[in-house]
DRENDOSE-855384 format. One record per atom (N, C-alpha, C): residue in one letter; x, y, z; residue number from 1. Coordinates in steps of 0.05 Angstrom, whole numbers. Layout:
residues N
   r        u        v        w     k
   A        X        Y        Z   NUM
...
end
This chain:
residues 107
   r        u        v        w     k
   X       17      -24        0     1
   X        0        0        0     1
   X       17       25        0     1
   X       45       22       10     2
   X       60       46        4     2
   X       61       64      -14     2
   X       66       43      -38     3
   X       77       42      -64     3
   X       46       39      -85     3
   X       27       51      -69     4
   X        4       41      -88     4
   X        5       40     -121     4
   X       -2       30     -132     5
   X       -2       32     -151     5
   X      -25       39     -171     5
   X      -51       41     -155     6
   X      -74       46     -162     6
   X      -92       29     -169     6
   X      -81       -1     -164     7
   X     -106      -21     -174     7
   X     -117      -29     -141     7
   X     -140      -36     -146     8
   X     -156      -45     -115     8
   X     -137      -63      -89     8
   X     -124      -85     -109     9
   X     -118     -109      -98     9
   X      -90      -91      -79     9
   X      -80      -76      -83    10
   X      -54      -67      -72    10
   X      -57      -54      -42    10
   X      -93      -45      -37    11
   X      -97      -40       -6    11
   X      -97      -53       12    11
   X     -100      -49       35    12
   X     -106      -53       63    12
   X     -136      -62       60    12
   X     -151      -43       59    13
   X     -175      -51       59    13
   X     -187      -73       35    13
   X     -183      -80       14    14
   X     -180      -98        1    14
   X     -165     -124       17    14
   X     -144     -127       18    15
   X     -132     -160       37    15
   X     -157     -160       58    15
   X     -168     -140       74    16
   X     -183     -139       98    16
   X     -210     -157       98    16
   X     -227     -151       71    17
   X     -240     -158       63    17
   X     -241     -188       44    17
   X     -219     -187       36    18
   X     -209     -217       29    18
   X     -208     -235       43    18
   X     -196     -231       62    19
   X     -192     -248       91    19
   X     -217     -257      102    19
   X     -241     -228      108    20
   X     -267     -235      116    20
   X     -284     -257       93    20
   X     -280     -254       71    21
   X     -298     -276       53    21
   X     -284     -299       48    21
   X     -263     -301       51    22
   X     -256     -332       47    22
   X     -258     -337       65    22
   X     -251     -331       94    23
   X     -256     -338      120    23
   X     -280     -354      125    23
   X     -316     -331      114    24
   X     -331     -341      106    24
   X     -342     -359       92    24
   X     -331     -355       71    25
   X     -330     -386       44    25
   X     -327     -404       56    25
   X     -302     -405       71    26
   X     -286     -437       70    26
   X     -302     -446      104    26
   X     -309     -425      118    27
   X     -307     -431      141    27
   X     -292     -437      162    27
   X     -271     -436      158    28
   X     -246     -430      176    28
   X     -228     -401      178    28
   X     -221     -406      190    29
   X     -203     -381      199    29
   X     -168     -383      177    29
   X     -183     -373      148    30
   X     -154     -371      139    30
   X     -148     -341      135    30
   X     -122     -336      125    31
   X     -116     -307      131    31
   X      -97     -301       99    31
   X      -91     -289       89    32
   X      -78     -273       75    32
   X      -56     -253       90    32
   X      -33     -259       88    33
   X      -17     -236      102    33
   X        9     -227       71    33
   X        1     -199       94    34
   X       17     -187       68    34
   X       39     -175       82    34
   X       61     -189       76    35
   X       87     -177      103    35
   X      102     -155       92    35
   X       98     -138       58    36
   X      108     -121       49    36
   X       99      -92       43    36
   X       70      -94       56    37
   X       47      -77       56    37
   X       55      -47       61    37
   X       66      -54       82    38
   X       82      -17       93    38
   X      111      -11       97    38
   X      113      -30       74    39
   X      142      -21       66    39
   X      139      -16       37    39
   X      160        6       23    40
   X      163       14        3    40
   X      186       -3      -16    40
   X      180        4      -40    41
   X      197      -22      -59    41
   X      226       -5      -47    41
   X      230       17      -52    42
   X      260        8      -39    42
   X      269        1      -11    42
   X      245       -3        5    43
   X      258      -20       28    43
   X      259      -47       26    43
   X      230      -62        3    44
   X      239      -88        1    44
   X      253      -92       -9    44
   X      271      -86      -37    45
   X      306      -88      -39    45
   X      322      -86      -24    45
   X      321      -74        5    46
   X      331      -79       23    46
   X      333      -98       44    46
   X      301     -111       45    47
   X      300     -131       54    47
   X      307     -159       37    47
   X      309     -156       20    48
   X      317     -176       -2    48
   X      350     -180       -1    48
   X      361     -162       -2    49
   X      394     -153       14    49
   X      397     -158       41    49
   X      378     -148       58    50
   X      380     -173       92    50
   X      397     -190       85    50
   X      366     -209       73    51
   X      381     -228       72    51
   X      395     -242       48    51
   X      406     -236       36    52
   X      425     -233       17    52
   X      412     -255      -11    52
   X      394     -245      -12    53
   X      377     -245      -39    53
   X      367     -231      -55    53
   X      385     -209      -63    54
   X      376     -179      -83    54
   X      385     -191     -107    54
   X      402     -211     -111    55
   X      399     -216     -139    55
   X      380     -238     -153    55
   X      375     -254     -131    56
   X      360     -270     -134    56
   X      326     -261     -140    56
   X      316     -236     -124    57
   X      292     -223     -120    57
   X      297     -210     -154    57
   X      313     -198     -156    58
   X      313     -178     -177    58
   X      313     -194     -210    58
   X      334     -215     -205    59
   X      329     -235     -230    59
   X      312     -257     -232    59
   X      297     -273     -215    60
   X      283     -293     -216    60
   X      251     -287     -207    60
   X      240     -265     -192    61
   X      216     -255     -197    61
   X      203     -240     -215    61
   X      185     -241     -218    62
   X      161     -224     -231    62
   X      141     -199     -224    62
   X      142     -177     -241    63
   X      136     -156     -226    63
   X      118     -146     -249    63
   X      129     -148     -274    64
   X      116     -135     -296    64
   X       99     -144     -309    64
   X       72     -123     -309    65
   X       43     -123     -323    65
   X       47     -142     -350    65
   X       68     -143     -364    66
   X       68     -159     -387    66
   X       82     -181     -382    66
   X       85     -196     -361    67
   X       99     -222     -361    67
   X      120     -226     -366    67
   X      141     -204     -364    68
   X      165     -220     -370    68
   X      182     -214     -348    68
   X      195     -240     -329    69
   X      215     -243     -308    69
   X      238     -224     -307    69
   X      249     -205     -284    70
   X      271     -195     -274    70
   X      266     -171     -272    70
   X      281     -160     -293    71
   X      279     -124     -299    71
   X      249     -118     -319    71
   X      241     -140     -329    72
   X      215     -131     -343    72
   X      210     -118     -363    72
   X      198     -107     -370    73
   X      191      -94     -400    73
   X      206      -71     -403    73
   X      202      -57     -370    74
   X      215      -23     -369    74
   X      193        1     -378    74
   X      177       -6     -381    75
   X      148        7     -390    75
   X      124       11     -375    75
   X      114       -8     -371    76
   X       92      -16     -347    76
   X       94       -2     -324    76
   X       71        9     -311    77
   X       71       23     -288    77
   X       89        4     -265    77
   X       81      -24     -268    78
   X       96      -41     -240    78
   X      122      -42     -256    78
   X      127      -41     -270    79
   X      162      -40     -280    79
   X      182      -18     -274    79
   X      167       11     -277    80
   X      172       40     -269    80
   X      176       32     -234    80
   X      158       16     -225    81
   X      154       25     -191    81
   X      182       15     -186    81
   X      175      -10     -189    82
   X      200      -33     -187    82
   X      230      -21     -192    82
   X      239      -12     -214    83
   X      258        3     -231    83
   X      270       34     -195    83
   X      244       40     -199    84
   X      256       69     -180    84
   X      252       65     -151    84
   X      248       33     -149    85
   X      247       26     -122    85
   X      288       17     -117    85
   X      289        0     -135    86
   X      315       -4     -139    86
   X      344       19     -139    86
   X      331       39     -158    87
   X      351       55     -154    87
   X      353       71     -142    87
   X      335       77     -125    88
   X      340       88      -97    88
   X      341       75      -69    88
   X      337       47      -78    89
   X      354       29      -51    89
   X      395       28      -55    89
   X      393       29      -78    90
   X      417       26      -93    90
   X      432       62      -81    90
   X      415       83      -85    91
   X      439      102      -83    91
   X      445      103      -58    91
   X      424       95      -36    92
   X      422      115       -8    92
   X      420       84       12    92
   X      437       55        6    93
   X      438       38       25    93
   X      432       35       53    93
   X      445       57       65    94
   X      446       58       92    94
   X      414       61      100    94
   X      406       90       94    95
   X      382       95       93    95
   X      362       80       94    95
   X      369       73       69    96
   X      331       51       71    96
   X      338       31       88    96
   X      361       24       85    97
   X      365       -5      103    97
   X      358       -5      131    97
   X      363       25      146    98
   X      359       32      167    98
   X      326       39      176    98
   X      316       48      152    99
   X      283       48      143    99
   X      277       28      151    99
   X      280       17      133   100
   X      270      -27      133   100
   X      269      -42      155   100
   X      303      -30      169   101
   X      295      -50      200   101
   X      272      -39      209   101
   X      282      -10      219   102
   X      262        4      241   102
   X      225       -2      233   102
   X      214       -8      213   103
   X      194      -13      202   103
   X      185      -45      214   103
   X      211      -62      207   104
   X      203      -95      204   104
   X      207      -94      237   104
   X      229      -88      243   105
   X      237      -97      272   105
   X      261     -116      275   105
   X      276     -119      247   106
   X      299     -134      239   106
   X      318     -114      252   106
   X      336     -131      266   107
   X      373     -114      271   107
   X      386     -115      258   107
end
């Protein structure tokens, strides 16, 4: 939700409501958690760097509206987010990194 990007599925109140109807549907108590919700893409490159998976996050996931794995099209609004989430985890390390703990609660 930081990083909105303007489609529904990216809120708070959306997961909230998700949680309540499948909960309902299924009849049990399942949950949807979203552990990147109030963090910003350049803190999750930071958390991806924790723990020493920023290349792995950056080359083997999927981010972009047109399907294609890593750096992506370069076009697409989630490609742009992704893109300037990176290079501003990239200029100012300390920073976000120090963001990221104080947020997660990581040392």
């Amino acid at each position: 939700e930081t990083d909105f990007s303007g489609y529904p599925d990216c809120r708070d109140e959306f997961v909230k409501a998700l949680n309540h109807a499948v909960s309902l549907g299924m009849a049990k108590d399942i949950r949807f958690e979203t552990p990147l919700m109030w963090i910003d893409k350049a803190e999750t490159w930071a958390l991806a760097d924790y723990y020493g998976k920023l290349d792995l996050v950056r080359n083997e996931t999927l981010t972009c509206y047109n399907g294609i794995k890593g750096d992506g099209c370069g076009h697409c609004a989630a490609c742009n987010l992704r893109a300037n989430g990176l290079n501003h985890y990239l200029a100012d390390k300390p920073t976000v990194m120090a963001a990221m703990k104080q947020k997660t609660g990581l040392r």
